[in-house]
N, C-alpha and C positions, 0 to 999 in steps of 0.2 A: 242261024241261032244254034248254038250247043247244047241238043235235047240232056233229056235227065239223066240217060244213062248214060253219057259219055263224061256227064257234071260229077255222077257218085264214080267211075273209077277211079275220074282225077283225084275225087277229095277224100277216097279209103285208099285209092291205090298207090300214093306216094308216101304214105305215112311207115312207120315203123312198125312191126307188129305189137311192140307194147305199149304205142301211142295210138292205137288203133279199136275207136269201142267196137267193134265187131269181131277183137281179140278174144277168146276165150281161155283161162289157166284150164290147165288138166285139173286141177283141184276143184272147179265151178262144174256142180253140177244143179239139178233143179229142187232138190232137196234141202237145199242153204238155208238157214234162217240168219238175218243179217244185224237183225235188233235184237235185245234183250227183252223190251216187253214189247209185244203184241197190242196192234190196234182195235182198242174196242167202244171208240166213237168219242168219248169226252175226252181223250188223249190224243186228239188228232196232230193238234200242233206241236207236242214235244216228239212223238212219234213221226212226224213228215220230217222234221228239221233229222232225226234220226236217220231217218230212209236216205235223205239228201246226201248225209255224209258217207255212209254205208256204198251207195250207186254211185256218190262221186270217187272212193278210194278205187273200184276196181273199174272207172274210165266209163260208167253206163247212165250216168244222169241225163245225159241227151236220150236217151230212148224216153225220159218222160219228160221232160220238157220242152218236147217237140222239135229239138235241132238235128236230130240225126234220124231223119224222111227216111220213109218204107220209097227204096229201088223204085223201078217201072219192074214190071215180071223178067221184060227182055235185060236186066243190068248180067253181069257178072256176080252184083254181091247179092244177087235177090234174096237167094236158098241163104246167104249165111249170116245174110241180114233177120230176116225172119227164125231162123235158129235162135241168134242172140234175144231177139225180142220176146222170144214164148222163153229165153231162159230168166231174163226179166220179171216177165208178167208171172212166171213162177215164183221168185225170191217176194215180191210185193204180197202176191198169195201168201205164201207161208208164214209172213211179217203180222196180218190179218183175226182176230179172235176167230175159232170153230162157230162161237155163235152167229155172227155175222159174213162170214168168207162164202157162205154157198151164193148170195144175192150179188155176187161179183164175178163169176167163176165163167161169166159167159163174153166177158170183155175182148173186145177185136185187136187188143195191141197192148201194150203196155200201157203207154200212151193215154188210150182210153179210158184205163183204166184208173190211172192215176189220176186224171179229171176227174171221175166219176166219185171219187173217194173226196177230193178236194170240194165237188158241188156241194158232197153229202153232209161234210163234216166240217170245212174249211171254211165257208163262207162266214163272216163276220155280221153278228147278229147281237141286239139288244142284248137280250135275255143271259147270255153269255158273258158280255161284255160289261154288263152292270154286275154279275157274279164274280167275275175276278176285281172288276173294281173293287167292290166288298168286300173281297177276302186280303188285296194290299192294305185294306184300311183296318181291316181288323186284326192282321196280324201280329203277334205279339213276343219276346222272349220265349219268356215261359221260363221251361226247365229245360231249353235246350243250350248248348254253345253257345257262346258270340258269333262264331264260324260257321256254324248249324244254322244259326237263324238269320242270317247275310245271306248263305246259299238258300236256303227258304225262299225268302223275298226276292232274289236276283231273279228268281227261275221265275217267278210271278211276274215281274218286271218283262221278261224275256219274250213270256207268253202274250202279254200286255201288248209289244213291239209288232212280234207276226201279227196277232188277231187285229189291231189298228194303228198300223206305220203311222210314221212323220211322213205327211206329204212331202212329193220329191220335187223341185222347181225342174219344169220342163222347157223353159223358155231362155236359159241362160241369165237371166237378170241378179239372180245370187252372186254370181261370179262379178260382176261390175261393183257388186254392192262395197262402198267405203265406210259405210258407218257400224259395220258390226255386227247386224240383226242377229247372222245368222250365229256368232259366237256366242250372242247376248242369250239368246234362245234357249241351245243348247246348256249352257252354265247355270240358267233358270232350272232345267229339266235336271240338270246333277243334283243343283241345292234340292230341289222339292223330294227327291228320291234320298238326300243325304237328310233331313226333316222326318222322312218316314221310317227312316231305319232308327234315328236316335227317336224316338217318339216310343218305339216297340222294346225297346229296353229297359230290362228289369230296372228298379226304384237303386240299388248299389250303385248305378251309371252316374246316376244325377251330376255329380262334377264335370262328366264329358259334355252331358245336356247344356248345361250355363256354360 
């Protein structure tokens, strides 16, 4: 059998350096902040999808989502395995509100870390879930744009999507499916969302409304 460390050469040790998350730019150091706003618990889910895209542009989303495994000690990439990863769990730190970053400052890995933030904040809960419902429903024109209040609602919507996906068919049977459901479904979920948007529009609209 081909222990771990002869598994992590092959699979850092054939890559390219800039295809390579254990790559580091001379520009990355541990003082990065990678978001514009800072997690400070009710922003979890616009802030994670942030972080996602932030770790995914410079090749480091596997340090938190578990695909890119801490070495055995004996590898080759141990030490610069480990480097990359406290450069990680730094950038995540720094992303973090002052108010709440000390109760995380003691995490084993990125990895961990990013768990830890996900048990905290991420988990999909009533109370939450019945709040953004309410606020789709309640929301309204106003005095803003047409533009303004689309991007309003979308991001609502967006939030809506992380906090409780569409279940995903894990059995292959969608795929066989002849009769539509799963088009029929989705085109339900447009109109009901195209329903809530003309709904929210100022009393001028009424012609679009009818």
């Amino acid at each position: 059998m081909v222990d771990r460390v002869s598994s992590s050469r092959s699979s850092f040790g054939n890559m390219h350096e800039d295809e390579n998350p254990l790559f580091l730019h001379n520009s990355d150091h541990p003082g990065m902040v990678l978001v514009s706003t800072p997690l400070s618990g009710n922003n979890y889910l616009s802030w994670s999808r942030a972080m996602r895209i932030a770790l995914g542009a410079k090749l480091k989303l596997d340090f938190v989502n578990g695909k890119c495994e801490r070495p055995n000690e004996g590898s080759s990439d141990f030490d610069r395995w480990c480097r990359v990863d406290y450069m990680v769990t730094s950038w995540i730190l720094n992303a973090i509100s002052k108010d709440i970053v000390e109760s995380f400052l003691y995490a084993s890995s990125a990895r961990d870390l990013w768990k830890d933030l996900e048990r905290r904040y991420g988990e999909c809960n009533g109370p939450l879930l019945y709040q953004l419902k309410r606020e789709i429903s309640s929301i309204s024109q106003g005095e803003l744009y047409v533009s303004r209040y689309f991007t309003k609602l979308k991001r609502l919507w967006d939030e809506l999507n992380c906090l409780a996906p569409i279940p995903q068919c894990s059995c292959g049977a969608l795929k066989q499916c002849s009769c539509g459901a799963l088009k029929q479904f989705v085109e339900f979920e447009d109109n009901d969302r195209l329903v809530q948007f003309l709904m929210g529009l100022n009393e001028e609209y009424d012609a679009i409304r009818s």
